[in-house]
C-alpha positions as CSV (number, residue, x, y, z in Angstrom):
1,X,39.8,128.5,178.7
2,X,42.2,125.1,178.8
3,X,39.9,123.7,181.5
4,X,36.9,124.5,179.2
5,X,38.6,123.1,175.8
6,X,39.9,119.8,177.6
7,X,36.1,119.5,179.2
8,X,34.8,119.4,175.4
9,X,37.0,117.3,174.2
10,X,36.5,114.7,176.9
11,X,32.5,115.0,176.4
12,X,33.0,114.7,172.3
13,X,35.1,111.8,172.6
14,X,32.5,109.2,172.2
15,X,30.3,111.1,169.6
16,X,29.1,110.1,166.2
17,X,29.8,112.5,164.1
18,X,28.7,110.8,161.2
19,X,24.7,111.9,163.3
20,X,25.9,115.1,164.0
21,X,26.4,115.8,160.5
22,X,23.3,114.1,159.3
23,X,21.4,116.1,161.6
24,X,22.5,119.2,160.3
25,X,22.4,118.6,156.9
26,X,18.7,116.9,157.5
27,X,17.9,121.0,159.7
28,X,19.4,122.8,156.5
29,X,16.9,120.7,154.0
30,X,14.3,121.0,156.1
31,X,14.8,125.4,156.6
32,X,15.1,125.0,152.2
33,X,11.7,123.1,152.3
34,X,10.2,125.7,154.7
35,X,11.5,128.4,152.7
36,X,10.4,127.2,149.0
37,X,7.0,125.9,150.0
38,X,6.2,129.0,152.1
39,X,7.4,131.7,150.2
40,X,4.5,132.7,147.9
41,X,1.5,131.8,150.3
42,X,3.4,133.9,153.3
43,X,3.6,137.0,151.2
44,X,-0.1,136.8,150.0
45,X,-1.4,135.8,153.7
46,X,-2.7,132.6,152.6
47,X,-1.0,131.2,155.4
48,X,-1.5,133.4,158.5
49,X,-5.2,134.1,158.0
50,X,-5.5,136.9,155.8
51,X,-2.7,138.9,156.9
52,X,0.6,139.2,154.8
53,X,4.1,138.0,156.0
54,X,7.8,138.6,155.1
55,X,8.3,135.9,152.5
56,X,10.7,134.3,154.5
57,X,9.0,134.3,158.2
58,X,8.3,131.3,158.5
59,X,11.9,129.8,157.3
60,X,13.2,132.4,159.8
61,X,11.3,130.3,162.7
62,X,12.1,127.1,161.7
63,X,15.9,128.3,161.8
64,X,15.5,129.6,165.2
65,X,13.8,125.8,166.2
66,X,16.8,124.3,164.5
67,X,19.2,126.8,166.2
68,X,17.4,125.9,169.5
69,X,18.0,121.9,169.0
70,X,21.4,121.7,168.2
71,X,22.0,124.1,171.3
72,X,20.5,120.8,173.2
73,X,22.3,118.8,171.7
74,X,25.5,120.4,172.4
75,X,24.6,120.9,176.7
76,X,23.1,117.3,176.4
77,X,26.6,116.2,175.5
78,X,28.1,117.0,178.7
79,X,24.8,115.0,181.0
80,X,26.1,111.7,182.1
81,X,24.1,108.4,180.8
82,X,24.1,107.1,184.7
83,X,22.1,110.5,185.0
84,X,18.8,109.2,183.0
85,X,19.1,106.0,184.5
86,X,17.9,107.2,188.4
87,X,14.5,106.0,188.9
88,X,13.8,109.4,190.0
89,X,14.7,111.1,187.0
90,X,12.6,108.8,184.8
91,X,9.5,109.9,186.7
92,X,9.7,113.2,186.7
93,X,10.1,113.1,182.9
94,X,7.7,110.9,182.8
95,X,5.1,113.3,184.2
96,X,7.0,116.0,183.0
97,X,5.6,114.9,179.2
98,X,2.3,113.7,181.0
99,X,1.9,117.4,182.1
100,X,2.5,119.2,178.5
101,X,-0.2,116.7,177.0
102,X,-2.6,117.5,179.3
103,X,-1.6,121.5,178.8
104,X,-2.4,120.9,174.8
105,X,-5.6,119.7,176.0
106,X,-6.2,123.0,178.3
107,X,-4.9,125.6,176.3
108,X,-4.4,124.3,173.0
109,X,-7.0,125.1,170.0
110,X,-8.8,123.6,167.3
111,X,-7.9,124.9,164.3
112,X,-10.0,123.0,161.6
C-alpha cells in the first residue's frame, strides 16, 4: 500500500490541478444541463421515439461517460510522455482513429 501511495504521489507531482478541478466542475455542469433539459421530454418519450424514460436516464449516462473519463485521466497519469513520442505508437493511433471513422461509416445510422 506505501509502494502504491509513493507511486501516486510521484505520478501527481507535475499535475495541474487547477485542470483537474475545472474539469470536474465543467462534468458536474454538464450532468445539471443533461438533467434540466432532459427531464420533461424523457418522461413523455419525446426523446427516445415514443417510448417513456426515467426522468433522469439520460443524466444517469452522461454520469457514467463522465465517471468513465476521469478514470482515464487518472491511468493516463501514470503513461510516460517518451511513451507517445515512439513513432510506432503514433501510427497505430493514428489508424487506430482511422479505423473507428470508417466503423461510423459501416455501422453507424442516419438518424434524420
Amino acid at each position: 500500500m506505501k509502494k502504491f501511495l509513493r507511486t501516486l504521489r510521484n505520478a501527481t507531482k507535475g499535475v495541474d490541478l487547477s485542470l483537474i478541478i475545472t474539469f470536474i466542475l465543467l462534468g458536474f455542469i454538464g450532468i445539471v444541463m443533461v438533467y434540466s433539459a432532459s427531464m420533461v421530454p424523457a418522461s413523455k418519450g419525446s426523446l427516445t421515439g415514443g417510448y417513456p424514460v426515467a426522468s433522469n436516464h439520460f443524466m444517469k449516462r452522461q454520469a457514467i461517460y463522465f465517471v468513465i473519463g476521469l478514470i482515464i485521466i487518472f491511468f493516463s497519469l501514470f503513461v510516460r510522455i517518451d511513451f507517445f513520442k515512439s513513432p510506432n505508437v503514433q501510427l497505430i493511433m493514428l489508424l487506430v482513429t482511422f479505423g473507428l471513422l470508417a466503423l461510423t461509416l459501416l455501422i453507424g445510422k442516419e438518424i434524420n
